[in-house]
N, C-alpha and C positions, 0 to 999 in steps of 0.2 A: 613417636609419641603414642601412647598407649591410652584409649579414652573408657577404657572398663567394656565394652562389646565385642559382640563376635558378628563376624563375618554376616552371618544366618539372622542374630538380632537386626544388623545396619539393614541388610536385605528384607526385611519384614517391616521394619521402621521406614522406608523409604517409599513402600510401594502404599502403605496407611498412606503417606504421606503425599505422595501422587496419585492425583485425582485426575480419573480418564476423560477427555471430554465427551459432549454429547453431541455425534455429527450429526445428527440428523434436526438439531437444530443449531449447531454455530454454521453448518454451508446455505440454509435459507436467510439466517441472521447477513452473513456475509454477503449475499448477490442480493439481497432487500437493499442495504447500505451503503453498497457497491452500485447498487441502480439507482439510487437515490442520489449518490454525488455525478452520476453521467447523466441523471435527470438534470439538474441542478444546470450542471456543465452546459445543455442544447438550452436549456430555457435562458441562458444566459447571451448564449448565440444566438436565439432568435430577438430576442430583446436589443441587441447590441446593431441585428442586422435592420431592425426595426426604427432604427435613430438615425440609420443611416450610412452606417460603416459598410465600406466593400469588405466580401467576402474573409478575406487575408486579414483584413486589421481584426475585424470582430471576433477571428479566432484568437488572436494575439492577445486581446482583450479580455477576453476568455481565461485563457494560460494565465496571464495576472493578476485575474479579480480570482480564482480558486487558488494561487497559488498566497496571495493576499492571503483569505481567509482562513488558510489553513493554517499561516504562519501567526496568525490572530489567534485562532481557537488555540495553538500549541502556547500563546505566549500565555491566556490564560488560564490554560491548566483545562481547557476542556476538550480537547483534541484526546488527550489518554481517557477521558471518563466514556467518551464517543467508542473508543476504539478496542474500551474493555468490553463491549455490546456487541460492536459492529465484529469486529475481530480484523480476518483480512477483507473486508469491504470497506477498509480506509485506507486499505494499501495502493487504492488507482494512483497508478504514479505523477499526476501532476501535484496530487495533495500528499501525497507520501513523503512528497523532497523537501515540499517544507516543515515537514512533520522532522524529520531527519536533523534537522539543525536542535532541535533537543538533545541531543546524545555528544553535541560539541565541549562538554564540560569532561569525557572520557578521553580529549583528545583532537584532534584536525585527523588522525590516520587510523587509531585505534576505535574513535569514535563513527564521528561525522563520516569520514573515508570508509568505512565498514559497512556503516547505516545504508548509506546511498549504493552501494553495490551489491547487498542485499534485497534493497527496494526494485533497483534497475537489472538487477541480474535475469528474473526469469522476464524480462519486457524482450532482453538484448537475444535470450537464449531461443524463445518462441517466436520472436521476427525474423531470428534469420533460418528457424527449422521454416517456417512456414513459406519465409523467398525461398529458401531452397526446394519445396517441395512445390512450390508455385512454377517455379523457374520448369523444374522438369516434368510439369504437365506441359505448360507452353510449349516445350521442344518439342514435345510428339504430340498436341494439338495442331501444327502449325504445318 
């Protein structure tokens, strides 16, 4: 199918078209709004552990009331307006997964199953670079 341009036009028309970002303000943007939901996250553990909860529930509590909210703010459309700001500073994975059930209308495997292995990919890839490089300090600390 033949759309009247050339190669050099589409290549010219593409790069108008994409707009570079600005890192040196979306990575402050990102770790502000990334420290803000791990703020959010301890103030919530201390508060929880302040009622009375031993240690272990009040984290548990924790994981449910952010994961609560996130799936709140995504129900009404304000989790994307958050996260056109924040960028990846809403990616902390406990708000990410509920953030993640938006994208269930592309799918269970294409969507949803994409979403979350994206989300949890670089959690799964630096926990176990980091046991590993943990582990073999310990072997020759020890």
């Amino acid at each position: 199918m033949d759309i009247g341009i050339s190669r050099q036009g589409y290549s010219q028309m593409c790069k108008r078209a994409s707009k570079g970002t600005k890192w040196y303000i979306t990575v402050p943007k990102a770790f502000f709004f990334g420290g803000l939901i791990c703020t959010l996250g301890q103030s919530l553990l201390d508060m929880f552990s302040s009622l009375g909860l031993e240690r272990k529930s009040a984290s548990l509590a924790v994981s449910v009331t952010l994961i609560f909210l996130s799936a709140l703010l995504t129900a009404l459309g304000w989790y994307e307006k958050i996260a056109k700001h924040a960028g990846a500073g809403t990616l902390v994975p406990i708000t990410g997964f509920a953030n993640a059930l938006e994208f269930k209308t592309e799918g269970w495997i294409l969507g949803l199953g994409a979403k979350i292995f994206i989300i949890s990919g670089p959690v799964i890839l630096y926990g176990t670079l980091a046991s590993v490089i943990y582990g073999i300090i310990y072997y020759f600390a020890r």
